[in-house]
C-alpha positions in Angstrom: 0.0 0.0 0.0 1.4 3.7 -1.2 1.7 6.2 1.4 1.2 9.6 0.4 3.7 12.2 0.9 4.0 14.5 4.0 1.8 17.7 3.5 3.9 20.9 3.1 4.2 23.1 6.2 3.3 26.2 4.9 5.0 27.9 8.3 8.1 26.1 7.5 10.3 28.0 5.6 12.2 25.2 4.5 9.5 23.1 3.5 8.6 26.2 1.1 5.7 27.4 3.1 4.9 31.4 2.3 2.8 32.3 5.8 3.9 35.8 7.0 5.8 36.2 9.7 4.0 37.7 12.7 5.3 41.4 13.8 7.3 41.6 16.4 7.8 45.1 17.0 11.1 45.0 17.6 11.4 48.0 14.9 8.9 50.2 16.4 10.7 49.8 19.8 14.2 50.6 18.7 12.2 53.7 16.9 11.0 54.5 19.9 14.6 54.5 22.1 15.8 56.4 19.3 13.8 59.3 19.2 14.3 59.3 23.5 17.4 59.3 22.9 18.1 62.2 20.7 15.4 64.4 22.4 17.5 64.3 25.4 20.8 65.0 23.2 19.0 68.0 22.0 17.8 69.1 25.5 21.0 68.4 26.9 23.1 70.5 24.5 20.3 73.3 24.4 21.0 73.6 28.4 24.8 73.7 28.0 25.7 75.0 24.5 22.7 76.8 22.8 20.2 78.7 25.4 22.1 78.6 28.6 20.6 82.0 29.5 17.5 80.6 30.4 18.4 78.6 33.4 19.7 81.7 34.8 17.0 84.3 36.7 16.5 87.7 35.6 18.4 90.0 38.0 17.8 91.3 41.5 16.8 94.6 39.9 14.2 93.2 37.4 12.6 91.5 40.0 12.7 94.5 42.8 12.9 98.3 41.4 14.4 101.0 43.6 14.2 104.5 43.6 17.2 106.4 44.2 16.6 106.9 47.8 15.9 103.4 48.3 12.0 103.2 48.4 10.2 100.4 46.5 9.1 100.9 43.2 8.0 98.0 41.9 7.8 94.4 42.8 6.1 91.2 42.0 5.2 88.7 44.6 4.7 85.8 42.1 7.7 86.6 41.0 9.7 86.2 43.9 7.3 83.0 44.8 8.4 81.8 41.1 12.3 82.3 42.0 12.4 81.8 45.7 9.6 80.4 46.9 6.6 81.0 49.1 8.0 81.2 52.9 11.6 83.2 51.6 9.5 85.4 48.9 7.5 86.4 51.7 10.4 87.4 54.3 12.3 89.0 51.4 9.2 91.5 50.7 8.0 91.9 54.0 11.6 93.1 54.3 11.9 95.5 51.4 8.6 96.8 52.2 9.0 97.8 55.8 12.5 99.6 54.8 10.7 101.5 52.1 7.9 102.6 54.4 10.5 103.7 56.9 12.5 105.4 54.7 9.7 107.7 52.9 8.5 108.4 56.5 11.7 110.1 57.5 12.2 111.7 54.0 9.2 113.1 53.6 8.1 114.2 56.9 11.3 114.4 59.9 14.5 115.6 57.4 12.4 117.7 54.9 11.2 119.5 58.0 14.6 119.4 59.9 16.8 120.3 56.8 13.9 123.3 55.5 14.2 124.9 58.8 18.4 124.7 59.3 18.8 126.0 56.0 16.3 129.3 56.8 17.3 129.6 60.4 20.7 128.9 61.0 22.3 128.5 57.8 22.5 132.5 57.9 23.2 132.9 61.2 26.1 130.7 61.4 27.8 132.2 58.0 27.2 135.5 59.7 29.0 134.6 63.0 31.5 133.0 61.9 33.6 133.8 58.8 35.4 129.8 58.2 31.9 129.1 56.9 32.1 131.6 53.6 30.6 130.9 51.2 27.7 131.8 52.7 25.1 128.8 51.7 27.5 126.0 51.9 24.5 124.1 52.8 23.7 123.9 49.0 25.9 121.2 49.2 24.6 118.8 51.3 20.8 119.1 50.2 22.1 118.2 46.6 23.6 114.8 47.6 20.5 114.8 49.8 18.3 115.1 46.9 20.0 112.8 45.0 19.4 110.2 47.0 23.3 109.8 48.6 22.4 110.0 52.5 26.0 109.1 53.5 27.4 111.6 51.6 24.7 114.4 53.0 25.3 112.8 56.4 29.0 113.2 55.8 28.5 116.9 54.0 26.6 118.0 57.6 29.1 116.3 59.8 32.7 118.4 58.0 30.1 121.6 58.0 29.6 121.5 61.9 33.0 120.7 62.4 34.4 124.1 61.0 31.9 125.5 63.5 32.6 127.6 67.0 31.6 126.4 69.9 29.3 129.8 70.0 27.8 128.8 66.4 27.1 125.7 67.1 25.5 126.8 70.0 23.5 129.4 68.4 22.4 127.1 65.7 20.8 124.5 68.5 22.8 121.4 69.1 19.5 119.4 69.5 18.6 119.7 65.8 21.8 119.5 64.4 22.8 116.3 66.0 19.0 115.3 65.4 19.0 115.8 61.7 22.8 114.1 61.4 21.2 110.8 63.1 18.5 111.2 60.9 20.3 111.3 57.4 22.7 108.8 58.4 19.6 106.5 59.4 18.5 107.0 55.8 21.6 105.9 54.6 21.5 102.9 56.9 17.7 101.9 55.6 18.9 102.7 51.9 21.9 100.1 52.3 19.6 97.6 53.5 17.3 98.0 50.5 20.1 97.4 48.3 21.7 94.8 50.1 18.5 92.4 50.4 17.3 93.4 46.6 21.3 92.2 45.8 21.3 89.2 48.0 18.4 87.5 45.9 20.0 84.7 44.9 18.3 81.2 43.4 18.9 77.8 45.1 21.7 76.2 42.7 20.1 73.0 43.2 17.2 74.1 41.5 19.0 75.7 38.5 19.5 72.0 36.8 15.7 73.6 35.3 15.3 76.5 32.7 14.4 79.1 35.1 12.2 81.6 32.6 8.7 81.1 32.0 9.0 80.4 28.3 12.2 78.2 28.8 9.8 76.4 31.8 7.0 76.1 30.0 9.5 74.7 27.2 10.8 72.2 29.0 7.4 71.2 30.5 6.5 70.3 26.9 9.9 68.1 26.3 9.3 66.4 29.5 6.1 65.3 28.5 7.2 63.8 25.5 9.7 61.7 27.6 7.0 60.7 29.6 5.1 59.7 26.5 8.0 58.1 25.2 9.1 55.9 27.9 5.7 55.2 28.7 5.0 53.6 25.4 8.6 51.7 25.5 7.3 49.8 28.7 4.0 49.1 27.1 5.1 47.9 23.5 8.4 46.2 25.5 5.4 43.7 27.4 3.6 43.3 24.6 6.5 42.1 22.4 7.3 39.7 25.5 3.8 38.3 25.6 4.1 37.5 22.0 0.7 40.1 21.2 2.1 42.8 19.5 -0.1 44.3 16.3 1.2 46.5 13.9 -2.4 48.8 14.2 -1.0 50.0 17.1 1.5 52.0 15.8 -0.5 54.4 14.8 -2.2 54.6 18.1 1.0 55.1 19.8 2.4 57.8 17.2 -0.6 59.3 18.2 -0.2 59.6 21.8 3.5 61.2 21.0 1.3 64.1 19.4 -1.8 64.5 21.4 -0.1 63.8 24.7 1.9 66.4 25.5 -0.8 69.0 24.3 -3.5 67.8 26.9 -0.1 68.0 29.0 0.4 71.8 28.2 -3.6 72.5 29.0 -2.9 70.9 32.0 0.2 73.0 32.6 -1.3 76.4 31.8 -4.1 75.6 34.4 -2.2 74.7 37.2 0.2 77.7 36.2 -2.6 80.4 36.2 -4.0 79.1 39.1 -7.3 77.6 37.4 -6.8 74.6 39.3 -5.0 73.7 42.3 -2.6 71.0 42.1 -1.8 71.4 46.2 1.6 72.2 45.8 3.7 75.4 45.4 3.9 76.4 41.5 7.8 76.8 41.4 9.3 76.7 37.8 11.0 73.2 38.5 7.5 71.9 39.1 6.4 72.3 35.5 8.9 69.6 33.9 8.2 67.2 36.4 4.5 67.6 36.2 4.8 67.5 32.2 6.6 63.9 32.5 3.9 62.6 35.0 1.1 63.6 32.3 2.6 62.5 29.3 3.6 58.8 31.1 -0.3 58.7 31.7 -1.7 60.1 28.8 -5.1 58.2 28.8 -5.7 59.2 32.3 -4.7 62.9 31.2 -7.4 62.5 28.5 -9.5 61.6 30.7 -9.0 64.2 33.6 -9.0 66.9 30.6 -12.8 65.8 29.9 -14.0 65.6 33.0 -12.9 69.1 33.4 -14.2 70.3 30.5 -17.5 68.8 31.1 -17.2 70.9 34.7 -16.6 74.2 32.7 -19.5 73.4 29.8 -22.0 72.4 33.1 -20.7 76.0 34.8 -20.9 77.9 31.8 -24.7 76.6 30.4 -26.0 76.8 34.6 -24.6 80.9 34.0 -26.4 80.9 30.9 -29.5 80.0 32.0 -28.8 82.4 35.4 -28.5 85.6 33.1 -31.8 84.5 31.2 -33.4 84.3 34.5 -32.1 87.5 35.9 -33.0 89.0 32.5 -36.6 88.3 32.4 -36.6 89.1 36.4 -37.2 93.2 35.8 -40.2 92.3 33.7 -41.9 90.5 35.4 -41.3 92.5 38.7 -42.3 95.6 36.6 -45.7 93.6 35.4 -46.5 93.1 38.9 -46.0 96.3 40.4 -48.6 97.3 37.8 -51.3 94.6 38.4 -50.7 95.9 42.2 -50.9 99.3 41.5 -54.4 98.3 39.4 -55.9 96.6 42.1 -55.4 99.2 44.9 -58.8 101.2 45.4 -59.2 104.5 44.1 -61.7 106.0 46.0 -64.0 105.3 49.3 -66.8 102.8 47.6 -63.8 100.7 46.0 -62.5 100.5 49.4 -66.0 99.3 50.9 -66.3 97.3 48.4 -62.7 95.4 48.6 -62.6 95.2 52.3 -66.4 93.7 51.9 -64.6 91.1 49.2 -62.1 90.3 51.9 -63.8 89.8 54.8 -66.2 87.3 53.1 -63.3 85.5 51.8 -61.5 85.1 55.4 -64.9 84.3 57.1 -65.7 81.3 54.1 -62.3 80.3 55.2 -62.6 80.0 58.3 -65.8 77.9 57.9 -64.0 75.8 55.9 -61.3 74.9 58.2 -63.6 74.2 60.8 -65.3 72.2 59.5 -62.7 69.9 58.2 -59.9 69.9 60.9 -56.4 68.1 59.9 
């Protein structure tokens, strides 16, 4: 009896078979840890070679703007929160602020007053008792450094113009005020040190500075950081799925998808938490914003769907307002309808009035007969 020959394998290659071979995505996957790869080359070398500027701050005296006498002219708190953070922002302000109180206090009320009055009392007589202190307003001096906001030098200035002084001058000039209105200046000069001192001691944690520290660079970043997220997120997925044997080339797309919408929904995200639309619970310091960027791009599907669930808040909030400003539209109209029914039914004259207090007494008395006779 004839056997028949073996049937061709058709998945055995040697036994001429043609059946495809079944993806592996070992492709896709090597795609992937390429394009990580460069996109932290790039980040790397834009950090160190091409925009260094951005991880450094803008200066003390962007951030906090002086007058010449020291007074505060300008200064953002979210700023200084953004830079230094809540607790030292708020010591750091609290600090310049008190200084620049105290200091227009003094300028504008105690040494105005004190240097007014020496220069159109004594001034004069001093010159005029004593001859060392020809010219006879060297006190021009003083109140120009004084006005130009260089108390040291005005304290100075008044301390060399007393000294050339006699005893009788001085004493003719009133000690008290003199010596009052030197303590004064050089207290201005004192506060005005400090202001500059603290505004020039603003300084940024180095161990924050491994961040771009400017808004743009920050939010930036926030964006690269949440395509690494997506990025290793979607190596550890496609890596189990290759191990399990499952992996299906329709996925790609889906993936190369995610690398696109993900760090958008990411940004939205961002920008929420950054203007304050939402509250994240934690400080919003510009090294936050990369680190949140990576967590929402490694879960893009639950970013999706947080991002819907908030939108579906703002579409409830905004159609509940909608109908609100219809309501409180039509409310004037109808108020103004029935103060004119009331104003129709109010008697005009004495028979109306018998009449409508007859109406009403009937109408009590029936209901009173009614609720007696059927009691609850």
């Amino acid at each position: 009896m004839a056997t028949k020959p073996p049937a061709e394998d058709a998945g055995d290659p040697g036994a001429g078979g043609h059946h495809p071979r079944r993806p592996t995505g070992t492709v896709f996957l090597v795609f992937l840890w390429l394009f990580l790869l460069v996109l932290l080359a790039g980040t790397f070398a834009a950090h160190v070679w091409f925009l260094p500027g951005l991880r450094q701050p803008p200066s003390p005296a962007e951030l906090i703007r002086l007058d010449r006498y020291g007074r505060l002219e300008a200064m953002s708190d979210i700023d200084l929160r953004w830079y230094l953070g809540k607790d030292a922002a708020a010591v750091l302000g609290a600090a310049i602020r008190g200084n620049s109180d105290r200091i227009d206090h003094a300028k504008t009320g105690v040494v105005n007053q004190a240097l007014l009055e020496f220069e159109v009392k004594f001034t004069p007589a001093a010159a005029a008792s004593d001859p060392r202190c020809a010219p006879a307003r060297p006190f021009d001096r003083i109140r120009q450094d004084y006005e130009a906001g260089d108390f040291a030098a005005a304290a100075q200035g008044l301390r060399n113009f007393v000294k050339g002084w006699s005893p009788d001058s001085q004493k003719q000039a009133g000690e008290v005020s003199l010596f009052n209105l030197m303590y004064q200046l050089q207290q201005l000069a004192d506060l005005q040190e400090a202001q500059t001192h603290a505004r020039d001691s603003l300084q940024v944690p180095y161990l924050h500075s491994i961040f771009w520290m400017r808004p743009r660079g920050a939010l930036a970043e926030a964006v690269l950081w949440s395509i690494f997220g997506t990025l290793v997120n979607l190596i550890v997925n496609v890596a189990q799925v290759r191990a399990r044997g499952r992996y299906r080339t329709s996925e790609v797309w889906i993936s190369l998808s995610k690398i696109i919408y993900g760090p958008v929904l990411s940004l939205v995200l961002i920008l929420w938490i950054y203007f304050g639309i939402i509250d994240a619970s934690v400080e919003v310091r510009f090294w936050l914003l990369p680190l949140l960027g990576f967590i929402f791009g490694y879960n893009t599907r639950k970013t999706a769907v947080l991002v819907d669930h908030i939108s579906d808040k703002i579409f409830t909030a905004v159609g509940a307002s909608t109908k609100n400003a219809g309501a409180d539209d039509d409310g004037p109209g109808a108020k103004s309808a029935a103060d004119g029914v009331a104003a129709a039914a109010q008697p005009a004259t004495l028979p109306q009035l018998r009449r409508m207090a007859a109406t009403v007494a009937a109408a009590h008395l029936t209901s009173a007969l009614i609720a007696t006779n059927n009691p609850p």
